[in-house]
C-alpha positions in Angstrom: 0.0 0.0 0.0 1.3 3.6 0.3 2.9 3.7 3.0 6.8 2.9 2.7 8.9 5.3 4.9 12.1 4.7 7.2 11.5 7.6 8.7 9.1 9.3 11.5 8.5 12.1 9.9 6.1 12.2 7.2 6.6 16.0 5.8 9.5 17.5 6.0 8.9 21.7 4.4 12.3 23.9 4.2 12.6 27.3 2.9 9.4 27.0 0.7 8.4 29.6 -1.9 6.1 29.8 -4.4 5.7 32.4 -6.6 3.3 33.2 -9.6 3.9 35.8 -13.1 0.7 37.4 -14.1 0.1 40.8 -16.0 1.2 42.7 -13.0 4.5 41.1 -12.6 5.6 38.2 -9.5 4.2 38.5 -6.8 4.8 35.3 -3.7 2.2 33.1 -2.3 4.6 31.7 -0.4 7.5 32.9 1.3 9.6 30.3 3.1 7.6 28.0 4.7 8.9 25.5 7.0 7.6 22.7 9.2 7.6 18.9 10.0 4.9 16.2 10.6 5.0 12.8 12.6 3.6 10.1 11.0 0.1 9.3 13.0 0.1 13.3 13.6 -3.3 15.1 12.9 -2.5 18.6 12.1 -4.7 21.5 11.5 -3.4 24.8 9.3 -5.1 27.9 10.0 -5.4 31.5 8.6 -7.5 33.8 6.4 -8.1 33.1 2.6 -4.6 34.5 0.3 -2.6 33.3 3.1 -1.7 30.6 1.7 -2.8 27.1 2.7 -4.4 25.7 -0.7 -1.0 26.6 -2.6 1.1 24.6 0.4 -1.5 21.5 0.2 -1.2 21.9 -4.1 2.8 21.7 -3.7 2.5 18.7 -0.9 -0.1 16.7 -2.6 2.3 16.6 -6.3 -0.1 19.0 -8.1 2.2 21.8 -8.3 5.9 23.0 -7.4 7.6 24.9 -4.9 9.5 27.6 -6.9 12.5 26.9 -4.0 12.8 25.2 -0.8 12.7 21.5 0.0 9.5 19.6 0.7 9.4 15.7 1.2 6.9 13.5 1.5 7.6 10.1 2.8 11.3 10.5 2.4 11.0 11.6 -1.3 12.1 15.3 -2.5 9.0 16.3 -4.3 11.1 18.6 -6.5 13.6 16.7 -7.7 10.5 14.1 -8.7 9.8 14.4 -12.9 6.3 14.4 -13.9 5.6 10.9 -14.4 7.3 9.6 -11.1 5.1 12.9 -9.6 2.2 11.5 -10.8 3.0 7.8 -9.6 3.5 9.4 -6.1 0.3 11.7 -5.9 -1.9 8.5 -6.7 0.3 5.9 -4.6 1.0 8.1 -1.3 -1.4 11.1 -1.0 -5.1 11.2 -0.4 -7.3 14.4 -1.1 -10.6 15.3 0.4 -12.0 18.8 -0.9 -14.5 21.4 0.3 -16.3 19.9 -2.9 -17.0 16.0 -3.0 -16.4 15.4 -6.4 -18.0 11.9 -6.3 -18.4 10.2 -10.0 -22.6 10.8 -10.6 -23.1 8.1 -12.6 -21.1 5.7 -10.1 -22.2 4.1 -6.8 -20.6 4.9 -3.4 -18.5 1.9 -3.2 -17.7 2.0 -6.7 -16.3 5.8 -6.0 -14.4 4.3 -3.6 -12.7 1.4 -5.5 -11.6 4.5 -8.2 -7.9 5.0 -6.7 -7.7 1.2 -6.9 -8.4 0.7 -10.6 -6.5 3.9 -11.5 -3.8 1.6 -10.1 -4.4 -1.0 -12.5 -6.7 -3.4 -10.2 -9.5 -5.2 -11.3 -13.0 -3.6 -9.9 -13.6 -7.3 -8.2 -10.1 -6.8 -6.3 -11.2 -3.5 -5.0 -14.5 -4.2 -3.5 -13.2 -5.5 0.1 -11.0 -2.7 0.5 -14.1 -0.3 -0.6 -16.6 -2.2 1.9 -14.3 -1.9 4.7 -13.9 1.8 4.4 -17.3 2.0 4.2 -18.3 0.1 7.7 -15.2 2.4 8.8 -17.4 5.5 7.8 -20.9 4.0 8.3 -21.6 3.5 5.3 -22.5 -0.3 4.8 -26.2 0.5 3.5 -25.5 2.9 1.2 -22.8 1.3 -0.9 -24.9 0.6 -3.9 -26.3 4.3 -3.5 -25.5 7.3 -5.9 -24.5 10.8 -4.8 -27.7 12.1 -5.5 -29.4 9.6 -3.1 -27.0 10.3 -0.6 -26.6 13.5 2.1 -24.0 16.4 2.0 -22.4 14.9 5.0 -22.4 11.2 3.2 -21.0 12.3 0.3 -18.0 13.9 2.0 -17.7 10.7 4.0 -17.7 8.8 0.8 -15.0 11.2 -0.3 -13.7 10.6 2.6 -13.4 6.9 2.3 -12.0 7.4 -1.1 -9.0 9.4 -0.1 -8.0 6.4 2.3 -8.2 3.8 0.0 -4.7 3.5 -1.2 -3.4 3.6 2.7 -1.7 6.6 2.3 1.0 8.4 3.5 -0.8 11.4 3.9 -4.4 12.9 4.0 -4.9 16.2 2.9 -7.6 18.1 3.6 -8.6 21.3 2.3 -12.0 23.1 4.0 -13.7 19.5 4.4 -16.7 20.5 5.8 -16.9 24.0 4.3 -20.3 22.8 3.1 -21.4 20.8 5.9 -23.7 22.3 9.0 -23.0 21.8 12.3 -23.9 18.3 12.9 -21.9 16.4 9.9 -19.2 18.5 10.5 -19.1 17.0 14.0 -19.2 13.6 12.4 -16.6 14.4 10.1 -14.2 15.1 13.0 -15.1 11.8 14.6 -14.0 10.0 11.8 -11.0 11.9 11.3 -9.9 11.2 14.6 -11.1 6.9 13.8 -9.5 6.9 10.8 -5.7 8.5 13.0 -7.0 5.8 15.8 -7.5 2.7 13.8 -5.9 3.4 10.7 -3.2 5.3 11.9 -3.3 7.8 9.4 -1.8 10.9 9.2 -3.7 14.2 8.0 -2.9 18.1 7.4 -6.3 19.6 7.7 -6.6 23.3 6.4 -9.9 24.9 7.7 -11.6 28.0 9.1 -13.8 25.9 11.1 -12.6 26.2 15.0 -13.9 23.1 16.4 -12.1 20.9 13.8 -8.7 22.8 14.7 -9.3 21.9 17.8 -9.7 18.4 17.0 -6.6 17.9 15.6 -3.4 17.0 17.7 -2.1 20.6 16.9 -2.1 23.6 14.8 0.1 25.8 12.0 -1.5 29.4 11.9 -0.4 30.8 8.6 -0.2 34.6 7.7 1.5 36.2 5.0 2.8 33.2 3.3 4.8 32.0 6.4 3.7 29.7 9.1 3.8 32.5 11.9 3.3 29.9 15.1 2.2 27.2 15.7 0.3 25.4 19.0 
């Protein structure tokens, strides 16, 4: 499965920068960013919109690169990585949960689940007991022949959920998972965040506005500016 590290540490960030061109000229998203995180470690990164949290989970998760620094993932330099071996990495080591679901319509639950499995090259037969226990993990067991449409808000972002896990992964990232989600599912949310680091031992970088998920987490990065000002 995912997971193949020597090492503790999961994330390793030093010096990171990013920085875009546009009409205007350069201007930096980022502006040396550095941290670490223990493998089993929930952690929660906090600050306003433009301070740059979704650019730092782009660059961690292989979907973009830091214009300098060093960031590694499960021992490996992501920017020394070319694109295919970056691509191999993001689908083998990295799970993603968005604000957004972004379930398949036109597939079931547990067959949205098996899709990081046959993206891998496995047969849809091989990926079914892998899908069924993520979804007992979640609570799912009734609704695995269910479509998005039949399912709820918080459902779908616990199928999503579900999804990002499948692989085993080195690392969950999270970005505003239950920006859409009312009070209740994001409560439920939380719970299985913390069963999935319990039983699964998995590790996860949250970023969120939502208080009561930071403090859910075993600690927090508060970014401002494009730096990691403190952490708690």
């Amino acid at each position: 499965m995912g997971r193949e590290t020597n090492s503790d540490t999961i994330v390793r960030a030093d010096g990171v920068t990013k920085t875009f061109t546009d009409e205007a000229g350069e201007y930096s998203v980022l502006r040396g960013v550095s941290f670490s995180i223990a493998e089993g470690e929930t952690v929660a990164l906090i600050g306003v919109s433009g301070a740059g949290k979704t650019t730092l989970l782009q660059i961690l998760g292989g979907l973009d690169k830091a214009s300098s620094g060093s960031i590694e993932v499960g021992g490996r330099d992501l920017n020394r990585l070319p694109a295919t071996a970056l691509s191999h990495f993001r689908s083998q080591f990295i799970g993603f949960v968005f604000q957004f679901h972004h379930l398949l319509p036109d597939f079931t639950a547990i067959e949205n689940i098996c899709i990081p499995g046959m993206i891998r090259g496995r047969a849809k037969k091989q990926c079914v007991p892998r899908a069924e226990e993520l979804l007992n993990v979640m609570g799912l067991d009734r609704q695995a022949n269910h479509y998005p449409a039949e399912l709820s808000g918080g459902e779908r972002q616990r199928v999503a959920l579900a999804r990002a896990l499948f692989n085993d992964p080195a690392l969950v990232l999270a970005d505003e998972p239950t920006g859409n989600l009312d009070g209740e599912n994001s409560r439920q949310l939380l719970a299985l965040f913390k069963k999935a680091n319990k039983e699964l031992k998995q590790t996860f970088l949250v970023a969120t506005h939502n208080e009561r998920l930071a403090e859910g987490m075993d600690r927090m990065l508060y970014m401002e500016d494009g730096r990691v000002a403190r952490r708690s």
